[in-house]
C-alpha positions as a printed NumPy array, in Angstrom:
array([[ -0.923,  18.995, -27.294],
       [  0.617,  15.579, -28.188],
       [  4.522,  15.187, -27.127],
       [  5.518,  14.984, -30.396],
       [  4.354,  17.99 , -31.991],
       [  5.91 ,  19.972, -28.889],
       [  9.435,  18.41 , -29.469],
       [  9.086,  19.153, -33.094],
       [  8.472,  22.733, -31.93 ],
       [ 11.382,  23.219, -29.853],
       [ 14.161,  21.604, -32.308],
       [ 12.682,  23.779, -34.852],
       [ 13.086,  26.879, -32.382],
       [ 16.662,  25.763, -30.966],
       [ 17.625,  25.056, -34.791],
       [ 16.111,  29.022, -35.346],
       [ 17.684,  30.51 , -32.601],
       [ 21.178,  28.708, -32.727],
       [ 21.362,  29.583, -36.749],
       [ 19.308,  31.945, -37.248],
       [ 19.935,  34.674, -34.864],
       [ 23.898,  34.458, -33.597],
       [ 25.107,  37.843, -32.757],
       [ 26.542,  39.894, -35.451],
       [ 29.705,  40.664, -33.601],
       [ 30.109,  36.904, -32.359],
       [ 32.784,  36.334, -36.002],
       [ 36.471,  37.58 , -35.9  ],
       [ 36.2  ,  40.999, -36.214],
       [ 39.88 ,  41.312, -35.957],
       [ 41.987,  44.099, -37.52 ],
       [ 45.788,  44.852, -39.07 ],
       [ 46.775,  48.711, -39.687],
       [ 45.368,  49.539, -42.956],
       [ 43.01 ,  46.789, -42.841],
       [ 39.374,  47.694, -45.035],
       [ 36.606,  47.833, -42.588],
       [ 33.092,  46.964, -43.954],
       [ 31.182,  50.508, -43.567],
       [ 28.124,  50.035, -45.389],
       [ 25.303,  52.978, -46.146],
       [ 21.992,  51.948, -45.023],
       [ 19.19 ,  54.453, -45.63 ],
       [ 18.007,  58.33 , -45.627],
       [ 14.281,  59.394, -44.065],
       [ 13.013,  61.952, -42.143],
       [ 13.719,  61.901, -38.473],
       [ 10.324,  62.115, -37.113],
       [  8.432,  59.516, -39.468],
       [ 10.591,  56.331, -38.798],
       [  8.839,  54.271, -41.463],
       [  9.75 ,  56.503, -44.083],
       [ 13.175,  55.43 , -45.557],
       [ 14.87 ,  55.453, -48.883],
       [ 18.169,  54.168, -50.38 ],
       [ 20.984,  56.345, -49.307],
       [ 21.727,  57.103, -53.017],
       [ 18.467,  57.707, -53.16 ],
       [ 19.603,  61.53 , -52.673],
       [ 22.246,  63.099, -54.945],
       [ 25.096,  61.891, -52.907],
       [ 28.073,  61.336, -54.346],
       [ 27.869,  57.659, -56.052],
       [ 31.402,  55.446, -56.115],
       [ 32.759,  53.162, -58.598],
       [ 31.656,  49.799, -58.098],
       [ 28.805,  50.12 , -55.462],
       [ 28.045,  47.125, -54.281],
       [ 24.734,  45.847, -52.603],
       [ 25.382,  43.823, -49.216],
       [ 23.714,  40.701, -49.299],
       [ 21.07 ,  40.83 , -46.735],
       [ 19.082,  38.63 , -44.244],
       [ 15.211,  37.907, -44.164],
       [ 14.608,  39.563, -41.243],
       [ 17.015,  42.741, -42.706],
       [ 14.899,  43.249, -45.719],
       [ 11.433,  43.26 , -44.018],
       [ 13.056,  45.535, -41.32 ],
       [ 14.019,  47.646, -44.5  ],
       [ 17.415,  48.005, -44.392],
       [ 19.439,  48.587, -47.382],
       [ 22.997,  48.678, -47.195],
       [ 25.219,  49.611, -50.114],
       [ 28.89 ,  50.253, -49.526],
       [ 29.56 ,  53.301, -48.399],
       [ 31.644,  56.279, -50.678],
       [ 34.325,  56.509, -47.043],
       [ 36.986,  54.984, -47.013],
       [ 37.825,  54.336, -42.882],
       [ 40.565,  51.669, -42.824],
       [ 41.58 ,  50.42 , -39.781],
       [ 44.052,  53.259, -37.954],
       [ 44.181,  55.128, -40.393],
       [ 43.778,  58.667, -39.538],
       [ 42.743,  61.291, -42.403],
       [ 42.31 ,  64.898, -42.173],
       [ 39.771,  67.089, -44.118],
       [ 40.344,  64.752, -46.76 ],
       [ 37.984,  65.244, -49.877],
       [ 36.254,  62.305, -51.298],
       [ 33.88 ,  64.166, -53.922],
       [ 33.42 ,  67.318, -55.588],
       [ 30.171,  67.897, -57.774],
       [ 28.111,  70.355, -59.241],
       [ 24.247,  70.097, -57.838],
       [ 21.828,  71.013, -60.426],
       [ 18.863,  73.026, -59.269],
       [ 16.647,  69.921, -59.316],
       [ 19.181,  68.479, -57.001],
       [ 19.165,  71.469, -54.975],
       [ 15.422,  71.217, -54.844],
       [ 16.008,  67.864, -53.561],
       [ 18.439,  68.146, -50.633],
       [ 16.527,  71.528, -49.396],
       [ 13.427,  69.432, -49.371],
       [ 15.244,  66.783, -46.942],
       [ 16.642,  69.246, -44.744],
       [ 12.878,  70.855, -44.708],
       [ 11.924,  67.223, -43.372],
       [ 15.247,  66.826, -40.916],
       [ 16.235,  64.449, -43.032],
       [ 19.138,  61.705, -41.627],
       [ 21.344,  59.102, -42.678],
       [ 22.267,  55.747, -41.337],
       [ 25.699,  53.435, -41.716],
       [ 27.36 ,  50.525, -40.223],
       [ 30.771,  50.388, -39.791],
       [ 31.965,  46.878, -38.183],
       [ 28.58 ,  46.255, -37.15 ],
       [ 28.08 ,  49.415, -35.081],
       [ 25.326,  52.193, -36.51 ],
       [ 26.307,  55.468, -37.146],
       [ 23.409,  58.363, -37.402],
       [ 23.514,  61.916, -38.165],
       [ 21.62 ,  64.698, -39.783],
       [ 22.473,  65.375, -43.773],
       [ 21.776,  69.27 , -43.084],
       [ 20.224,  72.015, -40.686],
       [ 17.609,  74.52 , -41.14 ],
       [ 18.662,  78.189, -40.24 ],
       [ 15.929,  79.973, -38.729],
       [ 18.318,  83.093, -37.412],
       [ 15.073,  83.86 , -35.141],
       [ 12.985,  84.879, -38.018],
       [  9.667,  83.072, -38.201],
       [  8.592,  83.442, -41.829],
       [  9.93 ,  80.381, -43.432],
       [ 10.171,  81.823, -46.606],
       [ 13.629,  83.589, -44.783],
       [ 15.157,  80.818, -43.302],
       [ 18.394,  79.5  , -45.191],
       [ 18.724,  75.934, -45.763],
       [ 22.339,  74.495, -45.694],
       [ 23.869,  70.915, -46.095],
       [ 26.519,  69.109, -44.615],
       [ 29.695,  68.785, -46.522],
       [ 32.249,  67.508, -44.026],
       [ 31.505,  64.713, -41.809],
       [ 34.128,  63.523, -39.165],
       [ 34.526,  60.035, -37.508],
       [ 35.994,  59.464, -34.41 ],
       [ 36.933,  55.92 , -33.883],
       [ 38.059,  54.18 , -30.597],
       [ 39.742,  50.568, -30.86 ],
       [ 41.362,  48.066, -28.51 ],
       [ 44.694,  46.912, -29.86 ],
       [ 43.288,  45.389, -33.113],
       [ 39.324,  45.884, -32.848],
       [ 37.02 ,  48.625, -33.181],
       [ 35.278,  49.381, -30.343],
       [ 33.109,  52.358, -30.909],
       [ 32.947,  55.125, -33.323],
       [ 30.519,  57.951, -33.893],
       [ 30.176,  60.476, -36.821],
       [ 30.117,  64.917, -35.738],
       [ 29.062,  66.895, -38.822],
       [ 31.248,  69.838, -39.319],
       [ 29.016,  73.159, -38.399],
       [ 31.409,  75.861, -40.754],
       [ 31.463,  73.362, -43.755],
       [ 27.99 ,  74.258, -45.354],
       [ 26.725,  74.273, -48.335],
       [ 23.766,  77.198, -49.22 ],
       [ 20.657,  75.394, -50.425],
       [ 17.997,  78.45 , -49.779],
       [ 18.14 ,  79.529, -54.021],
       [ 17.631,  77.619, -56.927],
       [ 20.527,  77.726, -58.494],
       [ 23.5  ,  75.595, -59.427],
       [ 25.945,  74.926, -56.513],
       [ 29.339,  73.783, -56.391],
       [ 29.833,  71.173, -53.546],
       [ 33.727,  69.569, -51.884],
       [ 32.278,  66.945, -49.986],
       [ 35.385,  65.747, -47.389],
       [ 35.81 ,  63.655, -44.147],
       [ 37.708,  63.352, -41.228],
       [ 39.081,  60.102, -39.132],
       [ 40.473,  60.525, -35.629],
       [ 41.635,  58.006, -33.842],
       [ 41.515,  57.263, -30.127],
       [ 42.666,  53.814, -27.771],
       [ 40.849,  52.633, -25.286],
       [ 40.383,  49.955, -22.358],
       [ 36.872,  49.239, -23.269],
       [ 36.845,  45.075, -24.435],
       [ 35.419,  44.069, -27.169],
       [ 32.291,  41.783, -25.586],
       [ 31.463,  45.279, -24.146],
       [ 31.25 ,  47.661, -27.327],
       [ 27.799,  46.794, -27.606],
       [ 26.878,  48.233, -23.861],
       [ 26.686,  51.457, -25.139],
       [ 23.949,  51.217, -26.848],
       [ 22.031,  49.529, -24.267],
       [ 22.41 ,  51.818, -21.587],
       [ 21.417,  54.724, -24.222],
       [ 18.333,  53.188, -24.366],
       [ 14.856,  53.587, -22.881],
       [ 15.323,  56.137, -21.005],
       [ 18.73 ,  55.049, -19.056],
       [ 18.921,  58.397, -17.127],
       [ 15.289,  57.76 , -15.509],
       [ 15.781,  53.751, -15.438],
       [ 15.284,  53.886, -11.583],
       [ 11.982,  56.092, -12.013],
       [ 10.868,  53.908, -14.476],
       [ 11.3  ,  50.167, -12.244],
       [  9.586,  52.45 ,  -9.418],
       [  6.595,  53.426, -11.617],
       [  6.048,  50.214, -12.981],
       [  6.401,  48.721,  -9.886],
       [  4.154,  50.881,  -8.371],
       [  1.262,  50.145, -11.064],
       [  1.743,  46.953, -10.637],
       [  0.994,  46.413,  -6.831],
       [ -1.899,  49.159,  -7.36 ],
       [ -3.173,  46.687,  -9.942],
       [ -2.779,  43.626,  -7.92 ],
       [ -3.96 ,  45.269,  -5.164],
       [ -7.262,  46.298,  -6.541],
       [ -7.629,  42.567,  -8.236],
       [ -6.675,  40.932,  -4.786],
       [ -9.866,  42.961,  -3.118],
       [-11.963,  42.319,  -5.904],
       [-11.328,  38.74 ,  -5.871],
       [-11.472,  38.249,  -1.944],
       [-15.358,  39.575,  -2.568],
       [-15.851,  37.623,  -5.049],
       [-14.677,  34.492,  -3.021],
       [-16.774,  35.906,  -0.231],
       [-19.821,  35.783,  -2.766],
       [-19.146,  32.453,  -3.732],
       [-19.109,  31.187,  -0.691],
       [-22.186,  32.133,   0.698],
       [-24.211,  30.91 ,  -2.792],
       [-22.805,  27.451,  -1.925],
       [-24.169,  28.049,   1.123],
       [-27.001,  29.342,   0.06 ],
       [-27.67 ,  26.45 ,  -2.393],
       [-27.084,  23.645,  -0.002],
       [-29.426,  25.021,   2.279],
       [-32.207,  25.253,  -0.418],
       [-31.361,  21.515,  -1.117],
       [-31.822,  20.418,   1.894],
       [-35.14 ,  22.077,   2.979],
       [-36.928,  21.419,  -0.509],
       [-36.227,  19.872,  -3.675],
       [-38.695,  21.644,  -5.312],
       [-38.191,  25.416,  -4.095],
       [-37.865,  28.086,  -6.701],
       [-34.008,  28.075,  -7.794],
       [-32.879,  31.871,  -8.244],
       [-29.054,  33.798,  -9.778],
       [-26.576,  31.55 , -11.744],
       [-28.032,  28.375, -10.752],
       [-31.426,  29.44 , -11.713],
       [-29.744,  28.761, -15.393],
       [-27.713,  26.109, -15.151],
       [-29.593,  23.935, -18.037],
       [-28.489,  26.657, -20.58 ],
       [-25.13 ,  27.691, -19.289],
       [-23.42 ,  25.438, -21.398],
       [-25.124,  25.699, -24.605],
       [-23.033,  25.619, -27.401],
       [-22.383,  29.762, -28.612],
       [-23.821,  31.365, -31.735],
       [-21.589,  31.313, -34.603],
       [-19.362,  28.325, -33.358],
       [-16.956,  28.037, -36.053],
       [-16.031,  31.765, -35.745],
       [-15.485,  31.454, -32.286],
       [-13.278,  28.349, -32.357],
       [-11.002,  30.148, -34.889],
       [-10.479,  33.089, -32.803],
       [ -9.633,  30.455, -29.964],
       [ -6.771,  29.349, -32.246],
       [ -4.546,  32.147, -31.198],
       [ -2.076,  30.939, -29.304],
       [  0.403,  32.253, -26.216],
       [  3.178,  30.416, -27.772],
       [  4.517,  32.907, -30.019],
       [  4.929,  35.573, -27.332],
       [  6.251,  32.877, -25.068],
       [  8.848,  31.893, -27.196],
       [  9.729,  35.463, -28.584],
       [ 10.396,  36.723, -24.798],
       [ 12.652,  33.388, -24.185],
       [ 14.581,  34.766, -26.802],
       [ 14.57 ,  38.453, -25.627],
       [ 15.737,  37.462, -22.036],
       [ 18.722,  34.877, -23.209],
       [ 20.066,  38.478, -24.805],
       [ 18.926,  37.213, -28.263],
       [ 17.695,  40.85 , -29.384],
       [ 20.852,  42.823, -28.077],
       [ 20.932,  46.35 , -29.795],
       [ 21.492,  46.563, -33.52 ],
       [ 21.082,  42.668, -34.178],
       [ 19.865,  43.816, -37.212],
       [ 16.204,  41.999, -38.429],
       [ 16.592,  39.517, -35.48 ],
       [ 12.711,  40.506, -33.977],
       [ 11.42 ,  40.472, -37.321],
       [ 13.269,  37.229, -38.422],
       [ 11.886,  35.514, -34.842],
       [  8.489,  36.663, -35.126],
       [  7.631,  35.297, -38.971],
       [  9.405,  31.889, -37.73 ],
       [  7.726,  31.189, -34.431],
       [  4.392,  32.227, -35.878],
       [  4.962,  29.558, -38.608],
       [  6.046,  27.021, -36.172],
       [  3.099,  27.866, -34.062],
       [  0.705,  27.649, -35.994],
       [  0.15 ,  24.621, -36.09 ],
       [ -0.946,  24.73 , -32.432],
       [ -2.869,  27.14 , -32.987],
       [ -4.967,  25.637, -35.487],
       [ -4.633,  22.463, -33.469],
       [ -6.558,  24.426, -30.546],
       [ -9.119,  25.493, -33.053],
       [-10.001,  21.926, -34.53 ],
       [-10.013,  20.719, -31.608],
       [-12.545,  23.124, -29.709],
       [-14.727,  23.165, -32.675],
       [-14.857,  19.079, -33.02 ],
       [-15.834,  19.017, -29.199],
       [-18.319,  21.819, -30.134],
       [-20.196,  19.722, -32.981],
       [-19.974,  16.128, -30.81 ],
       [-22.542,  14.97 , -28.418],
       [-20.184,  15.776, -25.222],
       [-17.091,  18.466, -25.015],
       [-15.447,  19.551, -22.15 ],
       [-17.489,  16.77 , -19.01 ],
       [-20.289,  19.637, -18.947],
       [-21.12 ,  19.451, -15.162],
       [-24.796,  19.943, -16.236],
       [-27.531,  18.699, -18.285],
       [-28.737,  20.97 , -20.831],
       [-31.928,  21.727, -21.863],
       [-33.566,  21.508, -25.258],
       [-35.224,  24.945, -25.326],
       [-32.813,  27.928, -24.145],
       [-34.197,  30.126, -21.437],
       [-34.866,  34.177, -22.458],
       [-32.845,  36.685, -21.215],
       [-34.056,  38.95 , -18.526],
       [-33.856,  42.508, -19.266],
       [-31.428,  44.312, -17.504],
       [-29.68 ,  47.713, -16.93 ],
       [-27.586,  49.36 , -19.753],
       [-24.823,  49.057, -17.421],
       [-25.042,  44.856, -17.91 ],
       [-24.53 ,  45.428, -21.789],
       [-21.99 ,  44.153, -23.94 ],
       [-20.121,  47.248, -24.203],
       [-20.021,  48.914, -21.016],
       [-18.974,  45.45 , -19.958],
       [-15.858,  45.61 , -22.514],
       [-15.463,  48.743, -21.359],
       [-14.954,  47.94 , -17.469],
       [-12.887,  44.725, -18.569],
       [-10.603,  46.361, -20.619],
       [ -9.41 ,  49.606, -18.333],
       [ -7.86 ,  47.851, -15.421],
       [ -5.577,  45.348, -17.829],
       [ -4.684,  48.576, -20.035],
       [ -3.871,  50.563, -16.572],
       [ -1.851,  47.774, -15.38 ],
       [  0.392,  48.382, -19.072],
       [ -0.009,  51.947, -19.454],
       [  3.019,  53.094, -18.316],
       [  5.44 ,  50.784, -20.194],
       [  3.546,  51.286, -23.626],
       [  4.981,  54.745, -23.894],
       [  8.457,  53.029, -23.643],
       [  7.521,  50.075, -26.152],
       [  6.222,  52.998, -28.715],
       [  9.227,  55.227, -28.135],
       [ 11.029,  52.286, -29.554],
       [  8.962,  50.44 , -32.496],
       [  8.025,  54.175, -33.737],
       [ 10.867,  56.01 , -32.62 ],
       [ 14.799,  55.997, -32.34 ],
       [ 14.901,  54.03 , -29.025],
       [ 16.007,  50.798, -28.304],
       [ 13.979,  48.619, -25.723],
       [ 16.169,  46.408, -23.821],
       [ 14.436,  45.825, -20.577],
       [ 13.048,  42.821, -21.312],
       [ 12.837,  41.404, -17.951],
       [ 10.518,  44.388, -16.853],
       [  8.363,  43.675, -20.215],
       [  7.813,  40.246, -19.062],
       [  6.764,  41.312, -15.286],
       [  3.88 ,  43.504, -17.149],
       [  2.787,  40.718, -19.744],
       [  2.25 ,  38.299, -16.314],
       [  0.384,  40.946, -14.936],
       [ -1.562,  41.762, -18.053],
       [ -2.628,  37.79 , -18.264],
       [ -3.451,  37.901, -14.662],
       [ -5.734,  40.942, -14.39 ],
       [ -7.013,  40.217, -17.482],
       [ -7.85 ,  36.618, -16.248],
       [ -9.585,  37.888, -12.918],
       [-11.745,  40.666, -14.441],
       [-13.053,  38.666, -16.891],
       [-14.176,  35.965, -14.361],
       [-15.773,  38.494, -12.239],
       [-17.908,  40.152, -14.813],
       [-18.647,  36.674, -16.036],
       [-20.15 ,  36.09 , -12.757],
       [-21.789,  39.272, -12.148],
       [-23.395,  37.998, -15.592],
       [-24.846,  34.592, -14.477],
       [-25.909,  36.072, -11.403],
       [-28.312,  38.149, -13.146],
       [-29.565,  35.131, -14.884],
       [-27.715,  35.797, -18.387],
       [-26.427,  32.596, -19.851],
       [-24.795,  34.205, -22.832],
       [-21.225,  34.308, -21.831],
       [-19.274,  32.779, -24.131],
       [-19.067,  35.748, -26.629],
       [-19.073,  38.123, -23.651],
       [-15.82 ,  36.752, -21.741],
       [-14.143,  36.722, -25.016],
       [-14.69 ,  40.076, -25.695],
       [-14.282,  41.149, -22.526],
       [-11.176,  39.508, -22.065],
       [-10.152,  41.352, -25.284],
       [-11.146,  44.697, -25.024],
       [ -7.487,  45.57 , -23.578],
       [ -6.656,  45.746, -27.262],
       [ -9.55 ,  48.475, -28.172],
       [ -7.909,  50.505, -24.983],
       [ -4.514,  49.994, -26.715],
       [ -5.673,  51.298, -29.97 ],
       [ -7.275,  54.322, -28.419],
       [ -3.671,  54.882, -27.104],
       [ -2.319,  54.575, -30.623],
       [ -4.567,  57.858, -31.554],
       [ -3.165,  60.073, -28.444],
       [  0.493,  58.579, -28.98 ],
       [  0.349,  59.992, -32.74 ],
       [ -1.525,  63.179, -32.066],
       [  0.258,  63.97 , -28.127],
       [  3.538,  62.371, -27.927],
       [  4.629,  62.187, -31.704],
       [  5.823,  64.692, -34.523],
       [  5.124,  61.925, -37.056],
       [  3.039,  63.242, -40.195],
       [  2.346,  62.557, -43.85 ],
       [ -0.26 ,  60.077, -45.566],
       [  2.583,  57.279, -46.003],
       [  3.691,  57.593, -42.064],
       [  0.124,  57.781, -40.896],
       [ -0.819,  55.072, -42.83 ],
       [  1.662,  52.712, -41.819],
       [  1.545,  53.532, -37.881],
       [ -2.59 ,  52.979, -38.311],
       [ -2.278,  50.026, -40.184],
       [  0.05 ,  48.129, -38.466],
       [ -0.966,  49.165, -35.145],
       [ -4.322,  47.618, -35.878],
       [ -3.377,  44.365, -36.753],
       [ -0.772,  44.496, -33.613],
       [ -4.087,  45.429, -31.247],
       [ -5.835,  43.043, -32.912],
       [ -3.669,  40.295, -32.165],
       [ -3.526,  41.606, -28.68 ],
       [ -7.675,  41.145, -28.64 ],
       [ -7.35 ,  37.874, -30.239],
       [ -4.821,  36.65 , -27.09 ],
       [ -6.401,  38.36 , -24.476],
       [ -9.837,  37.538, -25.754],
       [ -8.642,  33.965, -25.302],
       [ -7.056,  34.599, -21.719],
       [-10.318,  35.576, -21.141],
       [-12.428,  32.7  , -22.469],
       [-10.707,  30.02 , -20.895],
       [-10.298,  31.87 , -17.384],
       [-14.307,  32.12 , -17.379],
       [-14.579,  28.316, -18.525],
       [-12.663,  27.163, -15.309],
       [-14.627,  29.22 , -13.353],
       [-17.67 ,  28.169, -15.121],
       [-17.104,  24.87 , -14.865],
       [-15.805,  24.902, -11.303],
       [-18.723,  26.222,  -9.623],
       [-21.898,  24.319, -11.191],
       [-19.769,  21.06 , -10.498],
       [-20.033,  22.721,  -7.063],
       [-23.617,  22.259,  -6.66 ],
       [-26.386,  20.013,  -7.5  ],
       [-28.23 ,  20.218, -10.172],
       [-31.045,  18.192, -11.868]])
């Protein structure tokens, strides 16, 4: 890549990340007695299908005079947040008590409607100074009797805040929904609702750069963080383990063809030439469907680079609300350029008389295939190349799912970035070695093969996507389904698309290395 284009790059990305993503809390944030405090409403969906969200008025809340509509960023709205300002009024140390904000009569259609939510376990998110607040509009009451059609639906009609601050910031607060303040949803009927709220107050020593810790060590798993560093480790140096034997054999191999070969040259030029270099006047003819395969070359490492700089400078701290989102659509745009760069470039060398200093000559007619065992197919291949880079990730994907389709918040970054070396690594090795295990059989179609044996890994991680819905989820409905499906296989098919790459280039070197090894004529 020229010098300029990469400079280009990285103002663009210092420019994103210096504008673009500050922290949220990084402004004033500073407070008199009776000050307003922004406490926005941000959505209502149910609890086990986090896609699923609606406008908090979306439900027959009480609506206030003069709602008004935060203004929100790009990487807010396609994380679909939708903050409205909030019918509480929680000014700064002010305490209230039982205070009530709303009373209404709920029709039976709205009755219909808030039973139906609490069927679904329905809950509600706000921000107040910049910190989320969660918690459940209403309960289902089961009383240990199993036929549903006897279980009493209530909602919530008192909510109360506690609020810590630090002389004159907020700290932390969180939100308890009173238990004995209920409202009976089970009949369809007309019921008369006092909605109220509480604020206690409490001081503390916590500092203000520190409010957001919190939330980070309430994520991913905090109680079993030391079980989780021990398993990954441990798959890890099982992984590299297993690829360190594999590739001293493979070394081992190598070795004694060059020996092999130079003793063949040197007792007769014209002897029978047998295994990879039995081929080597059609193991660099160009691939079937060239243009195709230069465009899925174009996918670049860039993106995910740059998106885990930003994740281990602290850029995606907890509740930096649209800040992945927001990075992702930015660096793609200001990679792709280099990615179609890559493409052009591969497919120019591809359609001119010389590419790449081919170490051999090759031949006008292609050689035929040998037959060969099942086992030497395409897709037990993919299959083989694909299971040791998926069990070197296995164990953090449940983590990374818990989080992008659950209420966790992944903030081990650095042990994300440990895995995605390995990944690149193992995926890098195993595609070599069945690459030669391919030639050595005398099969000089490998282009296609070490790119889709290089991305198989995201086939593995799409077969996880079925047991993580079915086994680990509650998730349900056409609208949840749909979206986990759908997005998960464009995510595993840009995972095939970069691996599949890995995997090309990898075999290439290799490729390239060994028949410049020998002689050929």
């Amino acid at each position: 890549m020229k010098t300029p284009t990469m400079l280009l790059l990285l103002v663009g990305a210092l420019i994103f990340s210096g504008a673009g993503l500050v922290r949220s809390d990084a402004s004033d944030h500073r407070y008199k007695e009776g000050d307003t405090v922004p406490l926005y409403a941000n959505k209502v969906g149910p609890f086990h299908n986090p896609s699923e969200t609606y406008r908090y008025f979306d439900l027959a809340f009480c609506v206030p005079e003069g709602v008004k509509e935060k203004k929100e960023a790009f990487g807010e709205v396609l994380n679909g947040d939708r903050l409205v300002s909030a019918p509480y009024k929680l000014n700064f140390r002010d305490e209230k008590d039982s205070e009530v904000y709303c009373k209404k009569k709920l029709s039976k259609e709205e009755v219909k409607q808030f039973r139906k939510a609490v069927e679904k376990a329905y809950y509600f998110q706000m921000y107040y100074d910049d910190l989320p607040i969660w918690g459940f509009i209403g309960k289902v009451d089961k009383e240990i009797k199993s036929d549903p059609s006897e279980h009493r639906y209530v909602l919530y009609k008192h909510i109360q805040f506690e609020i810590l601050y630090n002389n004159d910031r907020v700290i932390e607060i969180s939100a308890r929904m009173d238990p004995h303040s209920l409202v009976d949803l089970t009949e369809d009927k007309e019921v008369d609702a006092e909605f109220m709220y509480t604020v206690k107050l409490k001081e503390t020593e916590t500092p203000f750069e520190k409010r957001m810790e919190k939330y980070s060590m309430s994520s991913s798993l905090p109680h079993h963080l030391e079980i989780h560093w021990f398993s990954i480790i441990n798959s890890c140096v099982t992984v590299l383990l297993l690829t360190g034997f594999l590739a001293t054999i493979l070394m081992r191999v190598l070795k004694n063809d060059f020996m092999k070969y130079a003793q063949d040259e040197e007792a007769a030029d014209d002897q029978e030439e047998t295994g990879w270099k039995y081929i080597h006047g059609d193991v660099f003819r160009f691939p079937t469907h060239n243009s195709l395969f230069a465009a899925s070359l174009g996918c670049s490492l860039c993106t995910t680079v740059f998106i885990f700089m930003l994740a281990l400078v602290g850029v995606f701290y907890p509740y930096n609300r649209g800040a992945l989102f927001t990075a992702l659509v930015v660096i793609y745009a200001l990679t792709s350029g280099i990615a179609g760069y890559t493409s052009a470039s591969f497919y120019c060398q591809l359609e001119g008389k010389s590419w790449f200093q081919a170490p051999c000559r090759t031949t006008k007619y292609p050689r035929e295939v040998p037959p060969l065992p099942w086992y030497r197919s395409a897709l037990p291949q993919m299959a083989m190349a694909g299971f040791l880079p998926f069990s070197a990730i296995y164990i953090e994907l449940y983590y990374i799912f818990a989080s992008v389709w659950g209420h966790r918040i992944y903030t081990i970054y650095s042990i994300l970035f440990i895995v995605f070396i390995i990944l690149i690594i193992v995926t890098a090795f195993i595609t070599v070695a069945l690459t030669y295990f391919q030639l050595a059989a005398e099969d000089h179609q490998w282009w296609w093969r070490s790119f889709l044996c290089g991305g198989s890994t995201g086939l593995f991680i799409y077969a996880y996507c079925l047991y993580y819905y079915y086994a680990r989820s509650d998730m349900s409905g056409f609208m949840q389904t749909s979206f986990f499906f759908g997005y998960m296989a464009c995510i595993c098919y840009g995972f095939f698309l970069m691996l599949g790459t890995v995997g090309f280039r990898a075999a290439l070197l290799f490729v390239r290395h060994i028949y410049r090894s020998i002689k050929c004529e």
